[in-house]
C-alpha positions, 0 to 999 in steps of 0.5 A, spaced: 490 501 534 488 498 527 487 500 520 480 499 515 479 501 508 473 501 505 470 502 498 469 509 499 476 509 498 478 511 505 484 509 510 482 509 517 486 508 524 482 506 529 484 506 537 481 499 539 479 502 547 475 507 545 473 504 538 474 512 535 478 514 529 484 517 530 487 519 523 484 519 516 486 519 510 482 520 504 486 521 497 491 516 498 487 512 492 483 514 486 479 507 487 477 503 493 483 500 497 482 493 497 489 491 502 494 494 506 498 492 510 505 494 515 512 493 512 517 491 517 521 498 516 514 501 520 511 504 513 505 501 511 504 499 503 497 500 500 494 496 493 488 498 491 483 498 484 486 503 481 493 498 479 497 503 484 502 500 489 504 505 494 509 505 501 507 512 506 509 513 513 503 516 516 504 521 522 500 521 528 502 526 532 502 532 526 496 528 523 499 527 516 503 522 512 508 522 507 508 518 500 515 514 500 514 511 493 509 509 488 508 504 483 503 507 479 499 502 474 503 495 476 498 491 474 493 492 468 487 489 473 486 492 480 491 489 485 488 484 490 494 483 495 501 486 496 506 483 501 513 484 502 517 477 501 524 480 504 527 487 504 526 492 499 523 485 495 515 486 493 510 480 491 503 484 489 497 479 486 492 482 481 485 480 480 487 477 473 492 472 476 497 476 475 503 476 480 509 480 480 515 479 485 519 487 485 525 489 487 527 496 489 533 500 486 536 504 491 540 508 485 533 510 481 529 510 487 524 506 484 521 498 484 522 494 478 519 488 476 523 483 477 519 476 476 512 476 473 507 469 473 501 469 469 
């Protein structure tokens, strides 16, 4: 299996053998998906244009997924790249040059900026 995003704003998961769509998702973002990626914990990660970081389980049998946590407008500019430097520590990169490195709050529940570079 891999997973494809597109501008139209879709997640897809493919099965390699047959080349056919398994699962779909289309509302994870509100503008092309432009990186995502599996997380050590199995979760994946998402960035996009819309300067949204989101972390979501996705479950193949029950054809769903799950939003863990979203960090709503982490950069002023679409989001390139996002990718775990170590657990629950984030680095995302925006279009403008922007890299932000996150860390997790387990108390709040919630990412924080705990470093930024321009």
């Amino acid at each position: 299996m891999f997973d494809t995003v597109s501008k139209d704003k879709t997640l897809k998961i493919i099965e390699l053998i047959e080349m056919k769509t398994i699962f779909e998702i289309n509302n994870l973002h509100s503008e092309q998906i432009n990186y995502i990626n599996v997380l050590k914990n199995k979760n994946f990660i998402s960035c996009s244009d819309d300067k949204n970081i989101i972390i979501f389980t996705i479950n193949l049998k029950k054809k769903n997924f799950t939003i863990i946590n979203k960090i709503k407008n982490a950069h002023n500019f679409g989001i390139l790249k996002v990718i775990e430097v170590n657990k629950n520590k984030l680095l995302s990169i925006s279009f403008d040059c922007q890299i932000i490195f996150w860390e997790f709050n387990k108390l709040l529940n919630e990412y924080y900026k705990s470093f930024f570079i321009h």
